[in-house]
C-alpha positions in Angstrom: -7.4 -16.5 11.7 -7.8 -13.2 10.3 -6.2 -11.9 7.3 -5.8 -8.4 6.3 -5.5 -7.5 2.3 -5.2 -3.8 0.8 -5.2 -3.7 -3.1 -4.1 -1.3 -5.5 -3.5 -1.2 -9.1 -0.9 -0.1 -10.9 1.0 -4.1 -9.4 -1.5 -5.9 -10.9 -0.8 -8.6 -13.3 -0.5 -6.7 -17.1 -1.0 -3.0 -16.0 1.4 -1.0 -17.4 0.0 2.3 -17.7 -1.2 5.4 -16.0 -3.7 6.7 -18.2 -5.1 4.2 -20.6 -5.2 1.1 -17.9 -5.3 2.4 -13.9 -7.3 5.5 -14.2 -10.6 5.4 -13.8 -12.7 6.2 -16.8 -9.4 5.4 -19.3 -10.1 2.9 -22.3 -8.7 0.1 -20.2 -10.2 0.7 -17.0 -12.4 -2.1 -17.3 -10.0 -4.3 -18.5 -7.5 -3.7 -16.0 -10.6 -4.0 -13.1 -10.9 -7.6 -14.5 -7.5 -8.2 -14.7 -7.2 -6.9 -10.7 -10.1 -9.4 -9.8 -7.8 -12.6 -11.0 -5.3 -11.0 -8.7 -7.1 -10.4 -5.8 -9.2 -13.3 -5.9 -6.1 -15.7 -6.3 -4.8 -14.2 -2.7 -7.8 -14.6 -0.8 -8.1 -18.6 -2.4 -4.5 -19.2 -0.9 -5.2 -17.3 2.2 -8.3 -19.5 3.0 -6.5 -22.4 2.1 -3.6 -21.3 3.9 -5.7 -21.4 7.4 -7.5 -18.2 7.1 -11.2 -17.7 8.3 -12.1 -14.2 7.6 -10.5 -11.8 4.6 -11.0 -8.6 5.1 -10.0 -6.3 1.8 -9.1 -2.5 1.4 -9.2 -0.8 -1.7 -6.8 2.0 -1.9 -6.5 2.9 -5.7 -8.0 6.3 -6.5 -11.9 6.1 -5.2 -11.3 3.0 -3.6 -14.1 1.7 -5.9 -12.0 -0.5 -8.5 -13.5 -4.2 -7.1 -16.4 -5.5 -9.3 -18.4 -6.9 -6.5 -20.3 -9.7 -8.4 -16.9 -11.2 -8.8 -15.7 -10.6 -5.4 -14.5 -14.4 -3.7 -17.6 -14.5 -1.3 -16.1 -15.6 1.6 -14.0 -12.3 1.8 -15.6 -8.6 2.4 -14.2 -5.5 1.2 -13.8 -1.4 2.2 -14.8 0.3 -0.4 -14.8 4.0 -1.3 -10.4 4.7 0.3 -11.7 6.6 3.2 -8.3 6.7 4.5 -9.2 6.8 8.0 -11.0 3.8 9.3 -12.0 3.1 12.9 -9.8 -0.3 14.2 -13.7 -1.7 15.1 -14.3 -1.6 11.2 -11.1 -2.2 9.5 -7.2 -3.3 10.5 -6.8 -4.0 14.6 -4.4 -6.1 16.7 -7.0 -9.3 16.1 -5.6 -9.4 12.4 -2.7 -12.2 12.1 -1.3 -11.0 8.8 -1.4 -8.5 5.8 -1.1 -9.3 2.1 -0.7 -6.5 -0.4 -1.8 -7.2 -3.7 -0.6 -4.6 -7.0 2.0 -2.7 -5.5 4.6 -1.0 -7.1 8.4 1.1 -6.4 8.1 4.0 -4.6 8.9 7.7 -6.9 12.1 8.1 -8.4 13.1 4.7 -8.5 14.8 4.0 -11.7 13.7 1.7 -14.3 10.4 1.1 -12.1 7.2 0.6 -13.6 4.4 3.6 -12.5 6.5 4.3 -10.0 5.1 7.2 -7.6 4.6 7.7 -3.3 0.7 7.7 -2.8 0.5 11.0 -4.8 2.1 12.2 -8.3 3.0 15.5 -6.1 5.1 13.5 -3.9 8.9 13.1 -4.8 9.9 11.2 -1.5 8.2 10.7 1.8 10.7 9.2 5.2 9.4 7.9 8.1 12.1 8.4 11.1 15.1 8.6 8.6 13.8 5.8 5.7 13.1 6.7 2.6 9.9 4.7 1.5 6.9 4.5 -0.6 3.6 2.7 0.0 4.8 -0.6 0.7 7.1 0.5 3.5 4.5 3.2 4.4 2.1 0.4 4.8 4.0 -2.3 6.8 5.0 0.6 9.1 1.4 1.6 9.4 0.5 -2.8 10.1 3.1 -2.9 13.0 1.5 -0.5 14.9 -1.2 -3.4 15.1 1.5 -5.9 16.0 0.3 -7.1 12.1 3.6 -8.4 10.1 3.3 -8.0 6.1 3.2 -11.9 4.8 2.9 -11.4 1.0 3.4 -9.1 -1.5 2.5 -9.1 -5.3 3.7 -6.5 -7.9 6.3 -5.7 -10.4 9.9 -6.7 -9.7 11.2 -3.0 -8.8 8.2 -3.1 -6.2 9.1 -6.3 -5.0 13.5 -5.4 -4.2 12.1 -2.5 -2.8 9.9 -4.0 -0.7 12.7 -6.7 0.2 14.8 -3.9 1.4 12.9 -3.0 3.9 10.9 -6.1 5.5 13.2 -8.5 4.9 11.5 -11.4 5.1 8.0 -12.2 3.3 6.6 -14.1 1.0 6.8 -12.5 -3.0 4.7 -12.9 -6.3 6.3 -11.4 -9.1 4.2 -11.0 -11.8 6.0 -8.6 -13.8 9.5 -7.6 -14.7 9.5 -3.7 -14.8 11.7 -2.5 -18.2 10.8 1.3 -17.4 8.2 3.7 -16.3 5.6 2.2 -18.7 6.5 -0.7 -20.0 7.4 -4.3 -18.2 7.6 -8.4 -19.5 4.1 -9.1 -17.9 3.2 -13.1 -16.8 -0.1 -14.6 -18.2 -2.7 -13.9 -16.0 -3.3 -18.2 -15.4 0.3 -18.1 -14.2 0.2 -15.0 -11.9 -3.1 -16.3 -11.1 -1.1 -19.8 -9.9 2.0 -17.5 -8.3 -0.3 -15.3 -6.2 -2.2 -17.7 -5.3 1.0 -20.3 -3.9 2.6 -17.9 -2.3 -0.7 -16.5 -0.1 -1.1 -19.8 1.2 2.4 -20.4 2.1 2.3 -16.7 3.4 -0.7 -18.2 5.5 0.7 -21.5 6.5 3.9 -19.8 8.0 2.3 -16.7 9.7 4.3 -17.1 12.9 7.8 -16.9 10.8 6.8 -13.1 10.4 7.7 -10.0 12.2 5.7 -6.7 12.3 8.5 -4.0 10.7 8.6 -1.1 12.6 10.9 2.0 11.8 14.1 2.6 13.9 13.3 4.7 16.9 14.3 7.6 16.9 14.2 8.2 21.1 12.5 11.5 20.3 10.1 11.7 24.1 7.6 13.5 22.5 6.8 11.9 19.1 7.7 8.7 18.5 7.2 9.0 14.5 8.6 11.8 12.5 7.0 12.4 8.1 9.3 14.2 6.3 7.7 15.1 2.7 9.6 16.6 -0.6 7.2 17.5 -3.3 7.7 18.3 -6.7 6.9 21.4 -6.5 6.9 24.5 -4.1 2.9 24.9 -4.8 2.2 21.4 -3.4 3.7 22.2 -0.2 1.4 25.0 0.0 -1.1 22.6 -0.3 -0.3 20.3 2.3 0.0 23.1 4.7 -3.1 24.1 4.2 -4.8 20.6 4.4 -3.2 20.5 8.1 -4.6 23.3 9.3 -8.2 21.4 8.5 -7.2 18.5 10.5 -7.4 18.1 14.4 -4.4 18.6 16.2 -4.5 15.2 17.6 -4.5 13.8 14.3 -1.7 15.5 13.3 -0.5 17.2 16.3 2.9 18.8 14.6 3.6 20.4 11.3 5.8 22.7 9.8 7.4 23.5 6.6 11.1 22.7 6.7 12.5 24.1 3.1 10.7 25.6 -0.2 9.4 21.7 -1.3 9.7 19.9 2.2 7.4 19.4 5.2 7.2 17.9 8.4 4.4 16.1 10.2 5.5 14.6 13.7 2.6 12.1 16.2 2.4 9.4 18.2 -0.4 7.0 16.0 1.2 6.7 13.1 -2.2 5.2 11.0 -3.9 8.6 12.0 -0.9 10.8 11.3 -0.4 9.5 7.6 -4.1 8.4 6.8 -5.2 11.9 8.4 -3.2 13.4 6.3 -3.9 11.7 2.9 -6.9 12.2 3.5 -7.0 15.8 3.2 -4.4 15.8 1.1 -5.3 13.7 -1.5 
């Protein structure tokens, strides 16, 4: 059985803040690296114990380069380097029976969330046909195209409701209890360590109670999967007009700009449409 895993950071068991802990290069970078490795690794022990017999791990926070390797569990492999767009032959494809997400957190403007944001600080809310979302949903959208139903998910406790709002049934490691934007009641990592790592293998054990989320259909005969952006600011909208026009038109085959801080994207492969477009964007 395959299992799929994508990582981030700012969910991870005692990261609490943007600059001194989850970016890259910050005073507790390292720290926070080591602290994302209990994490992780927990997930992928459960999942193997759970039934699994390949992990296969995606890195998605900043330069996708946050897993120290020489700690790595070494029956699982990893994609380093976020290159957003990955071919199905080397990374998530219908032969994948579940997805974990480890160190995820709310979506922007969610109040009292900890690091809250949508993929990027520019971005003040993203909807895919109609729902507002952030990553998580983003992500279990982008999973059922596969057939690939989200099992697991780790984070703070704003992440986690948010995440329950949408997929309604998986199985949830709360290893923080947000108090604001940077600042939460964090677990000790041997606990979290235990949580994550209990609730992977049940995740594992029960893979056929699971259903691949898929937005509502919006019975549109053209597109079946309609973006709709706000940014902060009018400048970023700029911006992400000018990343489409450097993308093919079958990546992104529709775009316009709907208002002075909105945007539109509109396709039919929704993993190219959004991962084509962070890619540039970002």
């Amino acid at each position: 059985m395959k299992i799929y895993i994508i990582i981030d950071m700012e969910g991870i068991t005692g990261v609490v803040s943007p600059d001194k802990q989850a970016k890259p290069g910050s005073p507790g970078y390292e720290e926070a690296r080591e602290l994302l490795m209990s994490d992780l690794n927990a997930a992928v022990e459960g999942a193997l114990e759970g039934g699994a017999s390949q992990v296969l791990i995606y890195d998605m926070h900043y330069y996708g380069l946050n897993v120290i390797l020489d700690k790595l569990h070494p029956k699982a492999k990893i994609i380093m380097g976020n290159p957003h767009v990955v071919s199905p032959e080397m990374g998530l494809n219908n032969t994948f029976k579940g997805m974990l997400m480890i160190g995820f957190h709310a979506m922007a403007e969610t109040e009292r969330a900890l690091l809250p944001h949508t993929y990027s600080y520019d971005m003040k809310a993203l909807y895919l046909n109609g729902v507002l979302m952030g990553e998580i949903g983003m992500e279990a959208s982008i999973a059922g195209t596969y057939g690939i139903p989200l099992v697991m998910l780790s984070g703070d406790s704003k992440g986690i409701e948010e995440g329950k709002e949408i997929v309604e049934d998986f199985e949830e490691a709360t290893v923080k209890y947000a108090i604001d934007d940077e600042a939460a009641v964090c677990l000790p990592l041997s606990i979290s360590k235990e949580i994550i790592k209990e609730k992977a293998l049940s995740a594992v054990k029960r893979i056929n109670d699971f259903k691949p989320y898929s937005p509502p259909n919006l019975n549109d005969p053209q597109y079946a999967y309609h973006i709709r952006l706000e940014f902060y600011q009018a400048s970023f909208v700029d911006k992400a007009l000018a990343a489409v026009k450097e993308i093919d038109k079958e990546i992104i085959p529709w775009a316009k700009k709907i208002s002075e801080k909105k945007i539109a994207l509109k396709g039919n492969n929704l993993p190219l449409l959004w991962k084509g477009f962070t890619k540039i964007y970002q």
